[in-house]
C-alpha positions, 0 to 999 in steps of 0.5 A, a space after each residue: 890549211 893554207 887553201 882552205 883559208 884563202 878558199 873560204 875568203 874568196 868564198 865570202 868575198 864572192 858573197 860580198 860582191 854578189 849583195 852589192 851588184 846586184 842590188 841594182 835591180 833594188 836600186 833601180 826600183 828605189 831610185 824611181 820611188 825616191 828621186 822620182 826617175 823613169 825606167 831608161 833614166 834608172 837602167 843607166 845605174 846598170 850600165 855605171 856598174 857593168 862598164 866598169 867593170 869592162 873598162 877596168 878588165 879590159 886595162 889591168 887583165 893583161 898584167 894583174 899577174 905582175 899586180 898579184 891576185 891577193 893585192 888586187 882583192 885587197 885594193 878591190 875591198 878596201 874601195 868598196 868600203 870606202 864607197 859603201 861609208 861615203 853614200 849615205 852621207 851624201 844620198 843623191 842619185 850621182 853618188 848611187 853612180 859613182 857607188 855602183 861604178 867604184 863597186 864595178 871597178 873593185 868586182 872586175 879586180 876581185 873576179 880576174 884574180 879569183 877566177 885566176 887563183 881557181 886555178 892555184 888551188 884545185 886540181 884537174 878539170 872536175 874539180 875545177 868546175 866543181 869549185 866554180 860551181 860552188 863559187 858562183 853559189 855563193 854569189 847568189 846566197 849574196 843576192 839573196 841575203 841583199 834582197 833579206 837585207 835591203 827589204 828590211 831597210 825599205 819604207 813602203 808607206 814614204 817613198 821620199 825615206 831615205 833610211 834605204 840608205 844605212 844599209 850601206 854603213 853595214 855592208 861597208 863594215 862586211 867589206 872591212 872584216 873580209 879585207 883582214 880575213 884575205 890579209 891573213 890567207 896564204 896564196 901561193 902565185 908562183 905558177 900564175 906568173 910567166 917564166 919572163 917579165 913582159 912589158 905592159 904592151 906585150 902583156 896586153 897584146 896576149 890578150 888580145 891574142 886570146 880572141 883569135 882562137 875559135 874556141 874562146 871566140 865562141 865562149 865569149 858569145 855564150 859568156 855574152 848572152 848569158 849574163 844578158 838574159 841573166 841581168 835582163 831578168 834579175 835587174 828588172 824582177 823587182 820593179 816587174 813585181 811592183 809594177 806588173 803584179 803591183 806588189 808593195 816595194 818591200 815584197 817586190 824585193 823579196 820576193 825576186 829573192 826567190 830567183 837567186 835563191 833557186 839560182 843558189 841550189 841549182 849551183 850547188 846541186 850542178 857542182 854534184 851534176 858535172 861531175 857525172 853528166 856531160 856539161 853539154 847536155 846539162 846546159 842545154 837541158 836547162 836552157 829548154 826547160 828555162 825557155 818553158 818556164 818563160 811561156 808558162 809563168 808570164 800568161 800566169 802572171 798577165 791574168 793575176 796581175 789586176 790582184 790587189 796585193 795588201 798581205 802575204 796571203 795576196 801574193 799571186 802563184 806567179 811571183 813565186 813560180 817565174 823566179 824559178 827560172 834561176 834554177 834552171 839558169 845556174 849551171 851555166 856561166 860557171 860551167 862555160 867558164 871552167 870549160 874555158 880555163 880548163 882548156 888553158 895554160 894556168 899563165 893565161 888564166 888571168 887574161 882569159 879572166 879578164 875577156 869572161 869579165 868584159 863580155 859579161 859586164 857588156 852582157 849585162 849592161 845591154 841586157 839591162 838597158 835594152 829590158 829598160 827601154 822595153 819595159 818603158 814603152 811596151 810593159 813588163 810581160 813583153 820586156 820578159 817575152 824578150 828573154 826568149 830570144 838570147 835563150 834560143 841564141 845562147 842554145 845554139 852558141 853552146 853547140 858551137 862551143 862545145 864543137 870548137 872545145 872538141 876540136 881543140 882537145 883533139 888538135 891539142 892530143 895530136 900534137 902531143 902525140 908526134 
């Protein structure tokens, strides 16, 4: 009874994180329409988000263990509510910042300890990635109910409304209910600390240790460039449907919905997959047809986008069919991700949590502004193009990772047999 309640908590807390983070790709559509910014000048909102989280993961990853994975979620909450309660009497483009930054500081707590607690409360390496699966799901069921959410909230007709802004009292208000939901949850982190208190230095030294192995080596490239063409897409999809296919500003939303919808259910049906069918094979099965869907879906959109779009029956077949790429995406950070803390001791689970979540947060924020800075100058069709070249690299950064994961399997059994 004890992990069922603390797994539903990370369950919803996971779902919090996943309305408010990525509801970037909203802010950044939003922030243009209201404060009158450019595409690079918006992109930065990315880069307040992800830096963070880098920044916070890099310092406390090394001794979260010594803070406790449930305190770190608690802290994490409780600052995002507080942030969440303060912006819209505020409502200026430095307050969406410091949102964004204070959202990214309480992620990188959250998702250390989760990603460590996974260990706690699943047994064996299927499970592992199962639970992982499952997880990562529930993330994306959050991006979906922020497009549902924020849509409702967003005048098409005034672009200078500021009633975007009240959604903020409510989500803030979500935060509050998961802090007490957490409070209540028994998490047992006896295995998670080390046999011996280190110092600050040595704790974090360890981690740095981390990146001499070849097989996490690999894994943080993979890590790396699979939240670039993630966030590269998912950021901008919103402000590519209003601007490329000129869909109003509330659909535009809500139809890049459909992405973290078809990136939930492909999740949850690779939690049943993995289980079965070599993660290997998986991956780069989805990673191929992700890279067709791209050469299909983008000459699509090219011919539809002179549409005049005024109801939903206008909407083209493109918008529908380009998001669909999340499906095919899903499986994969969550499975490298498992294959990585599978591979090592539960006491490293938390400093290999925070390397998964500075070499996303990196990922991400270059993704972002690099899709940015293309879309400013060059238009949206060539800004998505760019998505085929980390999808290729990413590809051959899968082969290599599971070559050095089979390696250190097999060092690792044949030390344990002399």
């Amino acid at each position: 009874m004890g992990n069922l309640k603390i797994k539903a908590s990370v369950f919803i807390n996971y779902l919090l994180f996943g309305i408010m983070l990525n509801s970037v790709g909203t802010v950044i559509l939003q922030v243009q329409r209201y404060y009158g910014v450019t595409e690079s000048s918006a992109s930065i909102l990315e880069a307040f988000k992800d830096i963070t989280i880098a920044v916070v993961s890099f310092l406390v990853a090394s001794f979260i263990t010594r803070i406790g994975y449930k305190k770190s979620m608690q802290i994490g909450l409780t600052a995002v509510a507080i942030a969440c309660f303060l912006v819209p009497s505020v409502k200026t483009f430095i307050a969406i910042k410091l949102l964004f930054a204070v959202t990214g500081a309480s992620f990188a707590l959250t998702k250390i300890s989760v990603f460590g607690s996974i260990g706690l409360i699943t047994k064996g390496e299927k499970e592992h990635i199962s639970f992982m699966n499952f997880l990562e799901s529930f993330f994306m069921v959050g991006i979906l109910m922020g497009y549902f959410i924020f849509s409702y909230f967003i005048d098409d007709a005034d672009a200078s409304s500021g009633r975007w802004f009240h959604i903020y009292y409510f989500i803030g208000g979500l935060y509050l209910l998961a802090l007490l939901l957490l409070s209540s949850a028994p998490l047992n982190e006896s295995e998670a600390r080390p046999a011996e208190l280190l110092k600050a230095e040595q704790s974090f030294s360890d981690m740095l240790k981390l990146l001499i192995l070849p097989l996490v080596v690999s894994f943080v490239i993979c890590a790396f460039l699979y939240v670039l063409i993630e966030q590269s897409i998912m950021s901008w999809l919103p402000t590519f449907n209003n601007k490329v296919l000129h869909l109003p500003s509330s659909f535009s939303v809500l139809m890049a919905g459909i992405m973290a919808a078809s990136t939930a259910i492909g999740r949850f049906l690779a939690g049943i997959i993995l289980k079965k069918i070599s993660w290997h094979i998986t991956l780069t099965t989805c990673l191929i047809a992700a890279a067709c869907l791209v050469l299909i879906a983008l000459p699509l959109a090219k011919a539809e986008s002179s549409h005049q779009i005024k109801v939903w029956a206008d909407v083209p077949f493109s918008a529908y069919i380009f998001p669909l790429i999340g499906f095919f995406l899903a499986p994969v950070y969550p499975a490298v991700n498992s294959v990585i803390l599978a591979a090592l001791p539960k006491e490293k689970h938390g400093a290999m949590s925070g390397l998964i979540v500075v070499f996303s947060a990196l990922g991400g924020s270059l993704g972002s502004l690099i899709t940015g800075y293309i879309f400013q100058h060059y238009g949206g069709q060539t800004a998505f193009y760019f998505s085929l070249v980390p999808l290729t690299l990413l590809t051959i950064a899968l082969f290599i990772f599971k070559r050095t994961r089979s390696a250190a399997s097999f060092y690792k059994e044949n030390n344990a047999s002399k």
